[in-house]
C-alpha angles and dihedrals in degrees: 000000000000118000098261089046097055114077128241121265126244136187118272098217135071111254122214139179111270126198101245094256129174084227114105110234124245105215109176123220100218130343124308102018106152100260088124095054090044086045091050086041086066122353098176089063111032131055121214103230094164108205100328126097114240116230106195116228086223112071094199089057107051112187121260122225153174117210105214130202136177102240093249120128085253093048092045095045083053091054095047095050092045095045086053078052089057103039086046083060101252103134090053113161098028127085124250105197088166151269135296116195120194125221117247092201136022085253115023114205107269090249097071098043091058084054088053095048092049103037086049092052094083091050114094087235131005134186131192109218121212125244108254121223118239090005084125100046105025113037132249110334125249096236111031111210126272096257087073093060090049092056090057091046097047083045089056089050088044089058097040096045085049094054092051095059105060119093113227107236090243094064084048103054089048107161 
């Protein structure tokens, strides 16, 4: 297929207009990826965008996401078509910190861990997030693992790493 013959490429996911929040979005990759368990492991950090991108109404303050995924193969295939989106460009001007996949079992077949290692190579930050015991039977835990209060904190560097790294305009015209 020639250039003019292939089609253009356009984003998979709904978009919708976000409040400009300090939270960091929770997008999910497919059904049934786990931001609802990372949003209840902490709500006054994260923001539940179910599987829609958020465009912030405020353009200087682009909104900040994870995408999330169950490591299934169909979670995992999700993940790997919506982080080429992203790396086509097609989240600008959203934020892509990185993304957090959830164990289905306690000890997932070798197969899918090396296609998660693979498929989460291209993100800025990933983080494997443990299966939790009882989540399907009991509820949410009390106490959430420790993994969950990684991802917050990796999502903290992330932001702040990010913020470093831009040059004010007035360092830039200088005359």
């Amino acid at each position: 297929m020639t250039e003019n013959q292939s089609e253009k490429r356009t984003l998979s996911l709904p978009k919708f207009e976000a409040p400009a929040t300090d939270r960091v979005w929770l997008v999910a990759a497919h059904g049934g990826a786990g931001c609802t368990t990372i949003y209840r492991s902490d709500p006054q950090y994260w923001a539940d965008a179910g599987r829609a991108l958020p465009l912030s109404a405020d353009r200087a303050r682009p909104s900040s996401i994870v995408l999330c995924a169950m490591g299934t193969s169909r979670g995992l295939e999700s993940l790997r078509e919506l982080l080429n989106e992203a790396n086509d460009g097609l989240f600008a001007p959203t934020v892509l910190l990185g993304v957090a996949v959830s164990m289905p079992m306690r000890r997932p077949p070798l197969v899918l861990e090396r296609s998660r290692r693979l498929i989460c190579s291209i993100a800025p930050m990933s983080l494997r997030l443990p299966w939790i015991k009882g989540l399907m039977v009991d509820g949410f835990p009390e106490r959430y693992p420790h993994a969950y209060a990684r991802l917050c904190a990796s999502c903290k560097e992330e932001r702040l790493r990010r913020k470093e790294s831009v040059v004010p305009d007035s360092l830039t015209n200088a005359d």
